[in-house]
C-alpha positions as CSV (number, residue, x, y, z in Angstrom):
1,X,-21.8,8.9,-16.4
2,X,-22.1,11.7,-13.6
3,X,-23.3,9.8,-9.8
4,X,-25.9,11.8,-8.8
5,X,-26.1,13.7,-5.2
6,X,-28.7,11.1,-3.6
7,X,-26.4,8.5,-4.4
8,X,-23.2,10.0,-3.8
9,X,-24.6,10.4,-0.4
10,X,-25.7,7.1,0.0
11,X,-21.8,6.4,-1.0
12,X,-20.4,8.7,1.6
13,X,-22.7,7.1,4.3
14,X,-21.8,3.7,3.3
15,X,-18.0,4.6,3.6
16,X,-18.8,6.6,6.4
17,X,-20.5,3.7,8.7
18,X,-18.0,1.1,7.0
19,X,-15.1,1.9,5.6
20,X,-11.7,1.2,7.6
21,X,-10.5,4.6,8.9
22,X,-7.6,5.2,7.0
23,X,-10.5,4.7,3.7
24,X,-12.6,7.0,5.2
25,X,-9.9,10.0,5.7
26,X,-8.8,9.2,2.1
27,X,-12.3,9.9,1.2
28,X,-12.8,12.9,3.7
29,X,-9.7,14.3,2.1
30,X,-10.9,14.0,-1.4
31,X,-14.4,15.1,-1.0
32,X,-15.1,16.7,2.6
33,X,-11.5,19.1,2.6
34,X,-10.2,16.5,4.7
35,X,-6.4,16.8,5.9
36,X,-3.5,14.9,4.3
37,X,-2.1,14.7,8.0
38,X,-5.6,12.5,9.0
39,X,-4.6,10.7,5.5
40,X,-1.0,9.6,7.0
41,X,-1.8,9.6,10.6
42,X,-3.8,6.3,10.0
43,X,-1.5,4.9,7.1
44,X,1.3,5.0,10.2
45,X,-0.8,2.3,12.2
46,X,0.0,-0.1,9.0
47,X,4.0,0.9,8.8
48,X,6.2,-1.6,10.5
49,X,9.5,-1.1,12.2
50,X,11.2,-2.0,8.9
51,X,9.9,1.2,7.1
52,X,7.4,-1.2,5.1
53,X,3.3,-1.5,5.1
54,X,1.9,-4.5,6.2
55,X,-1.4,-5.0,8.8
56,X,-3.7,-5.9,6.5
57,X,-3.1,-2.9,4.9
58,X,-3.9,-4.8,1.3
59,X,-7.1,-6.1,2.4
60,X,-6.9,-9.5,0.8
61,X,-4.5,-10.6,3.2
62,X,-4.5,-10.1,6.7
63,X,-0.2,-10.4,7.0
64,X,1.1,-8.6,9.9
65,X,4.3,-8.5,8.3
66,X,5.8,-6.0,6.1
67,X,5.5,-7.2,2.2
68,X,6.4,-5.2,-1.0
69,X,2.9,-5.6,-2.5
70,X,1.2,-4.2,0.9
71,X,3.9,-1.7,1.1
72,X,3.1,-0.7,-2.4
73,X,-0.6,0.1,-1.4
74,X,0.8,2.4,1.9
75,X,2.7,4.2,-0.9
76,X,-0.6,4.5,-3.0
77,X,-2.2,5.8,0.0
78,X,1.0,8.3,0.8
79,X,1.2,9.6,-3.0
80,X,-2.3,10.0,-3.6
81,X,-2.4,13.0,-0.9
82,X,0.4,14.6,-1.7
83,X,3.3,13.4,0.4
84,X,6.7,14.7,-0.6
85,X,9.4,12.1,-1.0
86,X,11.4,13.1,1.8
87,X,8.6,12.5,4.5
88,X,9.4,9.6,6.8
89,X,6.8,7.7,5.9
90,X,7.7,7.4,2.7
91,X,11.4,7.2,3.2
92,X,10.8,4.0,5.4
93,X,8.8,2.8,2.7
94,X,11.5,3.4,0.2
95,X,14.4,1.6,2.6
96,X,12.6,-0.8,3.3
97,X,12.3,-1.6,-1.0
98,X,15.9,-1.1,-1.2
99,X,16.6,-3.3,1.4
100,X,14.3,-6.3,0.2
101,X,15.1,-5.9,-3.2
102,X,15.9,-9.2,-4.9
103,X,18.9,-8.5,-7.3
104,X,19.0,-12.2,-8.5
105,X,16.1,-12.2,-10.4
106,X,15.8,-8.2,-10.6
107,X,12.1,-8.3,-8.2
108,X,10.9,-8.1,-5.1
109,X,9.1,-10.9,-3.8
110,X,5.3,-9.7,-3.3
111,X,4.6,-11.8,-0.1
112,X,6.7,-14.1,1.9
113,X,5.1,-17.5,2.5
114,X,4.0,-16.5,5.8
115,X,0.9,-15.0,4.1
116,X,-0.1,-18.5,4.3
117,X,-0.4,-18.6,8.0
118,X,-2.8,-15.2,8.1
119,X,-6.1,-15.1,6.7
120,X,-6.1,-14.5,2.4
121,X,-7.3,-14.4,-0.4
122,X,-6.9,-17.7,-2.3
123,X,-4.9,-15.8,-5.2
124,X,-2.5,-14.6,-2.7
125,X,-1.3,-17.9,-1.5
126,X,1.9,-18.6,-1.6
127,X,3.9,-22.2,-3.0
128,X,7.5,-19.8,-3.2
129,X,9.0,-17.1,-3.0
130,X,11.0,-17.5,-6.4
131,X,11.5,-14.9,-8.8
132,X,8.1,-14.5,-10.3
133,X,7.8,-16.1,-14.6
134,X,8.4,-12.9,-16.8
135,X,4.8,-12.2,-17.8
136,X,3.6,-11.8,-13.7
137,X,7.1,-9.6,-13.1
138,X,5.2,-6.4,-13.3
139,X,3.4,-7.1,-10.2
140,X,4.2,-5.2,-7.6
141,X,7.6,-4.7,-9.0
142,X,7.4,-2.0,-11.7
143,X,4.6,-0.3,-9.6
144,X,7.9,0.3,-6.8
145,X,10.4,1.3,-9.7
146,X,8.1,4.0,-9.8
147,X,7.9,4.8,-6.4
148,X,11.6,5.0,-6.0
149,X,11.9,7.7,-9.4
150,X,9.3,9.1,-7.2
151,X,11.7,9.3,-4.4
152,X,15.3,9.4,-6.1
153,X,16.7,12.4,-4.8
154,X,16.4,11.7,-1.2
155,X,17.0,7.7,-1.6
């Protein structure tokens, strides 16, 4: 099913007068010749000091605080224009990973319980921070395996 031009308009007008900036340079860079640089200049507002994504970067929850699933959308973000594993953005992403990394239970937790105190989603609320049952491992955690084969030669 191709979208047709009125309504791909009426898309680009509706991201345009709603979206969150860093959606709409993701959009501008995938439709308008937009610049990865716009791309990562507003991903940066979401990176904390730690090297990972929080700032209600993952719309669902509004956590201030760094969190592997939220840093696993900055790195979607970061990846999807181009970004070369040795930029510092993702690099601070990727120490930050290493550095949270639970290896007693081989994950990483995908929120810590302070997502409870921040506005979210009911599905992200949080009883633990235990090693997640086998069938729900996959989430965020083999998304950020990835990410570091993305990144292995400069991690």
């Amino acid at each position: 099913m191709n979208l047709s031009a009125e309504n791909f308009d009426r898309a680009a007008l509706f991201v345009n007068t709603h979206a969150r900036p860093i959606d709409r340079c993701l959009f501008a860079y995938h439709f308008n010749a937009g610049s990865a640089g716009d791309v990562l200049d507003a991903l940066r507002a979401f990176q904390n000091p730690d090297g990972g994504f929080g700032n209600a970067l993952e719309p669902d929850f509004r956590l201030p605080a760094s969190s592997a699933m939220a840093t696993s959308v900055g790195l979607q973000y970061a990846v999807a224009v181009g970004t070369p594993p040795e930029h510092p953005i993702v690099q601070g992403a990727i120490q930050y990973l290493v550095n949270t990394y639970q290896a007693e239970g081989d994950y990483w937790p995908a929120l810590p319980l302070e997502v409870n105190d921040h506005p979210h989603a009911f599905w992200w609320g949080r009883d633990s921070v235990a090693a997640p049952p086998e069938e729900a491992w996959a989430n965020p955690s083999a998304e950020l395996v990835g990410y570091l084969h993305y990144a292995r030669a400069s991690v």
